[in-house]
N, C-alpha and C positions, 0 to 999 in steps of 0.2 A: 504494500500500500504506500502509494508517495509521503511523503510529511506532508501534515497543513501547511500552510501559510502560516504567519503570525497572524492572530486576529481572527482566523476562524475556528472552530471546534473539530475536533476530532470527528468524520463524518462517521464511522464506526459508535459514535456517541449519541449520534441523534434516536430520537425517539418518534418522532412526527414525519409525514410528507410538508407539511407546514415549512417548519423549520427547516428540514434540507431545503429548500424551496427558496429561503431568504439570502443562501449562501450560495455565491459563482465557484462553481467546482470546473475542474477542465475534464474533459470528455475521458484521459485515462485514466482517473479518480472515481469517475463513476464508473467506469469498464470494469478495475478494481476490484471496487465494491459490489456490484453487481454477480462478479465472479464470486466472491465470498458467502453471498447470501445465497447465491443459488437463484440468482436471476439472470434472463436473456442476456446476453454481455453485448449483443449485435448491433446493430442501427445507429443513428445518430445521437447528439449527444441528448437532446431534447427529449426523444422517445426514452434514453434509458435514464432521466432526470422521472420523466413521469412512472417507468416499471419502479424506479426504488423507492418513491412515494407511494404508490399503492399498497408495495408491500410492507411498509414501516406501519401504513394505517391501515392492512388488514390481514396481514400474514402471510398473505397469498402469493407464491413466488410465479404467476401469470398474471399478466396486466392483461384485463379487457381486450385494448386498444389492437392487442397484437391479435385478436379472433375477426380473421376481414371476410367478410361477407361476398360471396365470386359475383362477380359481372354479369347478369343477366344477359345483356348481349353477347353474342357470338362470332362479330366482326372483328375478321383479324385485319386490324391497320398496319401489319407489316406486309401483306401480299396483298389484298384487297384492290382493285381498280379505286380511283378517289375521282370525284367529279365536284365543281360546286356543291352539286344538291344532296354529297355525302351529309348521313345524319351523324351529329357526334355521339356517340353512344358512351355507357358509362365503364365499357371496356378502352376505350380511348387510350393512347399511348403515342409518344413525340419519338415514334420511328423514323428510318431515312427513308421508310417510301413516303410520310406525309412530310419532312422535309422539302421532297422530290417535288413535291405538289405545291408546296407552298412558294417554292423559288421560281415552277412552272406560272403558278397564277399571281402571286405576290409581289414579284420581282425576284432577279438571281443573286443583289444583296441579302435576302431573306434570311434571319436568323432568329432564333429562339432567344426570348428572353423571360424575366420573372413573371412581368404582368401578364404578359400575351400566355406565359403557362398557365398562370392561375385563370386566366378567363377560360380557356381552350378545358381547363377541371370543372368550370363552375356552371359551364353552358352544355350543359347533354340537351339535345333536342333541340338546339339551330344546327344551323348547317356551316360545310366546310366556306361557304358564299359569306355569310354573316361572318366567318372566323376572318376572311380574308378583307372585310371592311374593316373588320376590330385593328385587325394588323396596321393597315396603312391611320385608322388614328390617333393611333397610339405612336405612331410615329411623325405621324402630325403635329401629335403634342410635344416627345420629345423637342419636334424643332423650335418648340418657342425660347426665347431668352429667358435666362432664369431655371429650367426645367432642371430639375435635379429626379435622374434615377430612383427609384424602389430599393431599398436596400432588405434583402432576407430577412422574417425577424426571427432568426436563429441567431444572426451576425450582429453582438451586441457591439464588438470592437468598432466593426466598420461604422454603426451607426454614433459609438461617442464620440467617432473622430470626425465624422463628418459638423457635429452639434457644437462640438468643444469649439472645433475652429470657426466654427458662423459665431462664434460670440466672442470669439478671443484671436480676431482674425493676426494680430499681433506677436502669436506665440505657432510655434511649428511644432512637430510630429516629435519631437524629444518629450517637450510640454503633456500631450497628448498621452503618449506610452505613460510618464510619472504619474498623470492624475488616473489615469486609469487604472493603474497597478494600485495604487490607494485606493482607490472607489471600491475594486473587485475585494478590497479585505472587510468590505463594512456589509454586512445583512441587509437583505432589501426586502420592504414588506411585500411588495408587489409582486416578485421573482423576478424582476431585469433590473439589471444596473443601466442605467440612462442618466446621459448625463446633468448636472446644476451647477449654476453658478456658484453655489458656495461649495465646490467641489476645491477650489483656489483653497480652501482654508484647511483643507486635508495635510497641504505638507508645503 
């Protein structure tokens, strides 16, 4: 098991989902852990934050989360013909034949990015015609001044560095790493460390 940090507890000591909750662990702390208890060690760092929460608050060394209910469709998007008037179905998946489709109808700049994933997740039931409008205004929007990216909310770092520096346009990416590394030692009721301005008064 790694050492803590100064400043956080022993994760071995927690007794709550709660509480490990409040504390930024790194993903091979929780892999770790995970292994000791007799839980999933697989997946991301997020899924195995939620398996050792569950099982601190119910003993159970299976989280839910990991029981996935199969695809009622039957459309395979890897061989499949694709036309506009393809349905996205809720077996849907960002294979290279709908790649293929999308640089065909889209443009041959075409690339996958976060939002246009999550829409292409959250929309079963338009079509590939409605995916390829979403595309170009989403990239429409990218083109305004000002537009700032989507950042993953897994990626707590990228998001304090982007925050830290819109408010302290004066201090660069050293700045940045030191207040972070102090933020990530302090409990967050929430479960994300994001960043405040009185984040300055850390160190």
């Amino acid at each position: 098991m790694p050492k803590p940090r100064d400043g956080r507890p022993d994760i071995t000591s927690l007794t709550t989902g709660a509480e490990l909750r409040r504390w930024y662990w790194l993903k091979s702390e929780l892999e770790a852990q995970a292994t000791a208890v007799g839980v999933r060690a697989t997946g991301g760092k997020f899924t195995l934050l939620d398996r050792l929460a569950h099982h601190l608050d119910t003993g159970e060394t299976r989280w839910p989360g990991d029981i996935r209910t199969k695809p009622r469709s039957k459309f395979d998007w890897h061989s499949a013909e694709l036309t506009p008037e393809t349905v996205i179905t809720d077996s849907y998946r960002n294979t290279q034949n709908v790649r293929r489709f999308f640089k065909a109808h889209a443009g041959d700049g075409f690339k996958f990015n976060i939002a246009f994933m999550a829409w292409m997740k959250e929309n079963t039931g338009k079509t590939l015609a409605d995916a390829v409008a979403e595309y170009h205004r989403l990239k429409t929007e990218a083109a305004q001044p000002g537009f700032q990216s989507e950042i993953a909310h897994h990626n707590q770092f990228n998001q304090y560095t982007r925050d830290f520096l819109a408010d302290n346009p004066d201090r660069g990416m050293a700045d940045v790493r030191k207040y972070w590394a102090l933020k990530r030692e302090t409990p967050s009721e929430s479960g994300r460390h994001v960043y405040h301005p009185s984040d300055l008064d850390l160190g």
